[in-house]
C-alpha positions in Angstrom: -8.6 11.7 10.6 -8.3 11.0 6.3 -4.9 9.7 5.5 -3.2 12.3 4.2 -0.6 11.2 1.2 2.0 13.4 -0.7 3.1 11.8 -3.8 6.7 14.1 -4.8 7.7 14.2 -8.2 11.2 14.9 -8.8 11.6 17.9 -11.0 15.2 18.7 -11.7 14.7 17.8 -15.2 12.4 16.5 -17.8 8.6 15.5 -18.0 7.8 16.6 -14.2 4.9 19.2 -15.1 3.0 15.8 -16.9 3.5 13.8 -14.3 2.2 16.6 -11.4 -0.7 17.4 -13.6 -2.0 13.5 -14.0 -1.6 12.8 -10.4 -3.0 16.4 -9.5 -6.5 15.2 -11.9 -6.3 11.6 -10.6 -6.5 13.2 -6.8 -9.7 14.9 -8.5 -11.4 11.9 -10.2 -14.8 10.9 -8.8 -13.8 7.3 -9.0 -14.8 4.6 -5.6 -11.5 3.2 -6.2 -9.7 6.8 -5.1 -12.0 7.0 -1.4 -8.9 4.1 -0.1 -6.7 7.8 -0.4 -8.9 10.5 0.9 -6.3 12.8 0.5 -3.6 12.9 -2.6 -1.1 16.0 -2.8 1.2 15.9 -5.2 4.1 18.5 -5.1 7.3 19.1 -6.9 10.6 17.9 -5.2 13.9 19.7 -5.7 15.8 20.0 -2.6 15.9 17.2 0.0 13.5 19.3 2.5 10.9 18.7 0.0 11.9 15.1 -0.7 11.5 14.6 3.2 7.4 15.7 3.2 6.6 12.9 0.6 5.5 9.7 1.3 6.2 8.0 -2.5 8.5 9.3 -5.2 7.8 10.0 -9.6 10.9 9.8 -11.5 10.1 11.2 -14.6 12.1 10.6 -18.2 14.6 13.3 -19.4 18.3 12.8 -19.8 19.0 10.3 -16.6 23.0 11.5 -17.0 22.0 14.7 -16.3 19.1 14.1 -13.2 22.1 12.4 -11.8 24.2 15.4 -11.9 21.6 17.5 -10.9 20.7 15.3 -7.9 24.5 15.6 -6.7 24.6 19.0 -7.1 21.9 20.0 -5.1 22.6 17.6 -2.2 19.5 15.3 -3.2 21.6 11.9 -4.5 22.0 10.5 -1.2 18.5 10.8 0.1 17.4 9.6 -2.9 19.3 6.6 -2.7 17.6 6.2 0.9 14.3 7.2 0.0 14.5 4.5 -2.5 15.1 1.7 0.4 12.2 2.6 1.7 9.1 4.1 0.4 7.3 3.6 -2.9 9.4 4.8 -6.0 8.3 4.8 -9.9 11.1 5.9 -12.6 9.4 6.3 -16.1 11.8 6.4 -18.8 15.0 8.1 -17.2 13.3 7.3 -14.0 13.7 4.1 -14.8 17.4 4.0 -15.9 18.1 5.4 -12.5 16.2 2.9 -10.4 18.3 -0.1 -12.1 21.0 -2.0 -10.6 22.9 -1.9 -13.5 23.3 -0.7 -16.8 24.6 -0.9 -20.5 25.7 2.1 -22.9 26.5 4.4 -20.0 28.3 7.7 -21.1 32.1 8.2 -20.9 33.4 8.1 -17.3 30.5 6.0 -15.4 26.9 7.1 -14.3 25.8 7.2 -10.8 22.6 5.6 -10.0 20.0 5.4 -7.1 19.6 1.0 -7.5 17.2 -0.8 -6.0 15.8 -3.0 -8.7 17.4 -6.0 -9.4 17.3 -5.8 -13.0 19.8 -4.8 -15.9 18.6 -1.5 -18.2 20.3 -0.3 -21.4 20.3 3.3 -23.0 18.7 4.5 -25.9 17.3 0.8 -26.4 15.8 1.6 -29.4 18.1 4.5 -31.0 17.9 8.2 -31.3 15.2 10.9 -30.8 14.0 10.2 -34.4 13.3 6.2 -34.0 10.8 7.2 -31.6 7.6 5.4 -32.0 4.5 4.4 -29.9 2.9 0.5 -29.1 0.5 -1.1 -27.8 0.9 -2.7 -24.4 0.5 -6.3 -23.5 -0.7 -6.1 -19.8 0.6 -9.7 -17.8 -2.6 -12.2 -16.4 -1.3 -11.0 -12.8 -1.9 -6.8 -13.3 -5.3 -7.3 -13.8 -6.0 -3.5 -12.3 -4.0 -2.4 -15.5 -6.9 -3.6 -17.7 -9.8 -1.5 -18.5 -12.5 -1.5 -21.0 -11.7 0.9 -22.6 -9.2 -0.1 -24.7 -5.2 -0.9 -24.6 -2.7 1.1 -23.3 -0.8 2.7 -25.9 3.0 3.4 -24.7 4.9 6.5 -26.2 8.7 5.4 -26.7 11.1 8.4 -27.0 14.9 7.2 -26.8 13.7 5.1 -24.7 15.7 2.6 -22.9 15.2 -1.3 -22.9 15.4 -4.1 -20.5 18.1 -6.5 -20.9 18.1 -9.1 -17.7 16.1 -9.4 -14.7 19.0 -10.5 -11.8 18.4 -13.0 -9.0 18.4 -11.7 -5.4 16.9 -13.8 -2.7 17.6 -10.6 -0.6 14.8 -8.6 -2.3 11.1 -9.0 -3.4 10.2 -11.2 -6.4 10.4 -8.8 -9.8 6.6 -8.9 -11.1 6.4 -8.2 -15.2 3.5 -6.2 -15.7 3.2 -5.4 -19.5 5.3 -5.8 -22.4 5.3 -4.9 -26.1 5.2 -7.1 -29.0 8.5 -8.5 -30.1 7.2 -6.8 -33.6 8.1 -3.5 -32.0 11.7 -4.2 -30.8 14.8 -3.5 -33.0 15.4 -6.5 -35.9 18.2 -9.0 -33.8 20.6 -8.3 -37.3 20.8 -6.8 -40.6 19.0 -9.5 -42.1 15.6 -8.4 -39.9 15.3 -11.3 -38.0 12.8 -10.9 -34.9 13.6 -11.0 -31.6 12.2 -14.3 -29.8 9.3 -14.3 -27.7 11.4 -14.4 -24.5 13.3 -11.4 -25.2 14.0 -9.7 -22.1 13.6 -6.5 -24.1 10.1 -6.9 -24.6 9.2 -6.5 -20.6 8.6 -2.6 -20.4 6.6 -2.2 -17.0 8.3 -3.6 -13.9 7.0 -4.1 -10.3 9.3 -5.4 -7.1 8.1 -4.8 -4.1 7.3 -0.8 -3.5 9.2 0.5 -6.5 8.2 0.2 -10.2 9.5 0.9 -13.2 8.1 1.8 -16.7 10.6 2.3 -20.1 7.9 4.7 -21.7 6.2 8.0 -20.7 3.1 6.9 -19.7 2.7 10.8 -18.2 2.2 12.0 -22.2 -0.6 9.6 -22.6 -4.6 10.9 -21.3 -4.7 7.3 -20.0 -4.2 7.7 -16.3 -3.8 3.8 -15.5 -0.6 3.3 -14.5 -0.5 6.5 -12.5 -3.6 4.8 -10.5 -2.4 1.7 -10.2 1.0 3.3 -8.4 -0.9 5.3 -6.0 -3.5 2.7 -5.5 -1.4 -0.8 -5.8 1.9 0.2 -4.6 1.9 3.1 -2.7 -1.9 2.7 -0.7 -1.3 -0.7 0.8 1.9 0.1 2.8 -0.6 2.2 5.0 -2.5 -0.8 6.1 0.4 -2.9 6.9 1.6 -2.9 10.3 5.3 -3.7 8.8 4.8 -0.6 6.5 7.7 1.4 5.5 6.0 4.7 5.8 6.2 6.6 8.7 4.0 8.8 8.9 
């Protein structure tokens, strides 16, 4: 019998329709690489029935302030937060502010947050709606299935948020860098324009530990399906060959 794998997006707010409709073409694509998953559904996820059909988990970006709110509201924070223990999880953008341990630039009055990577995001890294801007990615030497001929990824940056500091915990998976941008493209360090140095943690804008990932652009408004692929195909697909997988299917 096919392995049969539902990818949920969570769609309480923001870019869920972009996600749902890349992962809906990538289940499509007559590609070898997509025969390891013989079966891809991706579904919308608002209440915590629906959160309990799906093997792996999109965040998408919106207002993360607001997802949170949303998610209590509708009963869906707490089995989020154990969803995230367990199965594959990718927060893009907002997404990715809620998948942090901790944060910097939280509103008034605290923001809950679902955790699970061990590294430190700030809001609105690079300023308002309006300093939006997109970059080129630099993919690291070890996410090689990032890479393509066809060119680089271009990343679209709306108010997006940055990463500060990656924490130690000898309790979790090792955090794997996966692209960063140019330290060209990050805010001048003062008002005399000087650059940021070349280990600035804000340049790191893809992150991997373990089953979740995190990106800190939208990689769902690009036509460039890569890191959509390598989630369902990297992350999510070999937790169904492991005997210790999380998945229960």
């Amino acid at each position: 019998m096919p392995i049969q794998v539902t990818v949920g997006v969570l769609a309480l707010q923001g870019a869920f329709a972009e996600h749902l409709a890349t992962l809906n073409a990538l289940a499509t694509k007559s590609c070898t690489k997509v025969k390891s998953l013989p079966s891809l559904t991706a579904k919308l996820v608002r209440t915590p029935e629906e959160l309990d059909t799906c093997d792996a988990l999109i965040i998408p970006g919106g207002e993360s302030t607001t997802m949170a709110i949303l998610a209590r509201n509708t009963g869906l924070l707490e089995p989020l937060r154990q969803f995230v223990r367990t199965k594959p999880v990718w927060g893009t953008c907002a997404g990715a502010i809620l998948l942090a341990e901790s944060i910097e630039g939280g509103k008034k009055g605290g923001q809950e947050l679902l955790g699970g990577m061990s590294v430190k995001i700030g809001r609105n890294g690079f300023g308002s709606q309006i300093d939006s801007f997109e970059a080129t990615l630099i993919s690291a030497p070890d996410a090689k299935a990032l890479a393509k001929k066809e060119g680089d990824f271009v990343g679209v940056f709306i108010r997006a948020p940055v990463v500060l500091g990656i924490e130690s915990d000898p309790s979790r998976p090792e955090v794997q860098i996966l692209a960063k941008i140019a330290p060209q493209a990050l805010p001048p360090l003062d008002e005399e324009g000087t650059l940021p140095h070349d280990d600035d943690p804000r340049m790191i804008v893809a992150l991997r530990q373990g089953h979740l990932m995190l990106t800190t652009f939208h990689p769902e408004l690009t036509k460039d399906d890569r890191f959509h692929e390598y989630f369902v195909l990297e992350v999510i697909a070999p937790l169904f060959s492991s005997p210790s997988s999380p998945i229960d299917k």
